[in-house]
C-alpha positions in Angstrom: 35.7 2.7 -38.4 36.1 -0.7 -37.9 36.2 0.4 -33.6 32.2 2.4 -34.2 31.2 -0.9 -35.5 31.6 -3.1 -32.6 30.9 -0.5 -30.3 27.9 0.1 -32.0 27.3 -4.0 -32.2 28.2 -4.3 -28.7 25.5 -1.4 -26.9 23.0 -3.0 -29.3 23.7 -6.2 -27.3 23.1 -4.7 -24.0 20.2 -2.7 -25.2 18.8 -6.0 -26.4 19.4 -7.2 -22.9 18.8 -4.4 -20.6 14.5 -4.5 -22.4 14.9 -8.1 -21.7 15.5 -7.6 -18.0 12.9 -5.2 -18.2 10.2 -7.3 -19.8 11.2 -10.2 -16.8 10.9 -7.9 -14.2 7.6 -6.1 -15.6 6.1 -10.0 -15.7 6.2 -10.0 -19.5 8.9 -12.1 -21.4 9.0 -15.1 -18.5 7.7 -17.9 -21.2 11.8 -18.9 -21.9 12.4 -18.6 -18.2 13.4 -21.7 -15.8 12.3 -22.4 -12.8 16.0 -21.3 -11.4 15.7 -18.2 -13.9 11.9 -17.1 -11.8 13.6 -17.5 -8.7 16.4 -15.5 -9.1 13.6 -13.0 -10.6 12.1 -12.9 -7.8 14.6 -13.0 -5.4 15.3 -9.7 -7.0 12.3 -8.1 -6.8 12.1 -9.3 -3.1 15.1 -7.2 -2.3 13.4 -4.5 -4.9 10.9 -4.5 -2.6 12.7 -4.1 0.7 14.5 -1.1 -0.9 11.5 1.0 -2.3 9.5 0.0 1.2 12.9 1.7 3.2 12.8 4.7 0.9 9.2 4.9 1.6 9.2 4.9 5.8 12.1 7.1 5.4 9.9 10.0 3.2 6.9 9.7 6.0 9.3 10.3 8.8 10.9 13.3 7.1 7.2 14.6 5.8 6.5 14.0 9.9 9.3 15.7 11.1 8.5 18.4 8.5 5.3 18.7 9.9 5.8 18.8 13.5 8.0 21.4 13.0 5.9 23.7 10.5 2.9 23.2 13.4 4.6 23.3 16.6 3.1 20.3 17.7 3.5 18.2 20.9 5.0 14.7 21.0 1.3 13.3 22.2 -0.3 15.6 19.7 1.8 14.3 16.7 1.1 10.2 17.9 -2.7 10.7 18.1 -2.5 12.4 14.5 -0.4 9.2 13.1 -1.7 6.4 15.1 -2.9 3.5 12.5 -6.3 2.4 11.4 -6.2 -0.8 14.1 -6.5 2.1 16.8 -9.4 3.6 15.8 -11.8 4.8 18.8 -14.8 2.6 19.4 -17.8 4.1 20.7 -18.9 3.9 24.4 -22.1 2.0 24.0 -23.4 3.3 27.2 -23.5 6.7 25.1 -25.3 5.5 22.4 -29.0 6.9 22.6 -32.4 5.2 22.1 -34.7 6.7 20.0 -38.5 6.7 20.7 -40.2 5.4 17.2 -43.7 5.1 18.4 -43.6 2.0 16.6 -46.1 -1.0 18.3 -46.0 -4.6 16.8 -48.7 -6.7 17.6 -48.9 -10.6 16.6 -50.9 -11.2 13.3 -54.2 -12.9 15.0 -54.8 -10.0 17.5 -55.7 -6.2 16.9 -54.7 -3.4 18.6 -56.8 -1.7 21.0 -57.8 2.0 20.6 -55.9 4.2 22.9 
């Protein structure tokens, strides 16, 4: 009996500080931190970071592969289609057409003459 008792004293303990931990690293809870405690923080969620970011380029290179094999597409095909934003085409301002308003400004202190 006496054994359940500090086992049950001692998970109660790390419960207590595993929702600690997690109050830090969700932002809340940091009032009794130190400067040395918020660096180690984040330190850790630096490296966090790194980790999910990896896991992340890993999924979009499977979900490409994926892809190029459901579509049967070409190497050049498959680059065009996952080229970034930066690359986006800019029109060919030679191409760009005028349009014909029939608009006619005249200054203020003259008036048009009939046509």
């Amino acid at each position: 009996m006496q054994l359940l008792k500090e086992d049950t004293c001692s998970m109660a303990k790390k419960i207590e500080l595993l929702e600690a931990t997690k109050g830090k690293l969700l932002g809340d809870r940091l009032d009794p931190c130190s400067i040395d405690d918020l660096h180690q923080l984040e330190n850790q969620l630096e490296r966090s970071l790194v980790k999910i970011r990896a896991r992340k380029t890993q999924l979009f290179r499977e979900q490409i592969e994926r892809l190029k094999e459901e579509c049967g597409m070409q190497p050049l095909q498959m680059r065009l289609l996952t080229k970034n934003h930066q690359d986006v085409i800019q029109p060919d301002m030679n191409e760009i057409m005028e349009a014909d308003t029939q608009l006619f400004i005249w200054p203020p202190e003259r008036t048009p003459k009939k046509l």
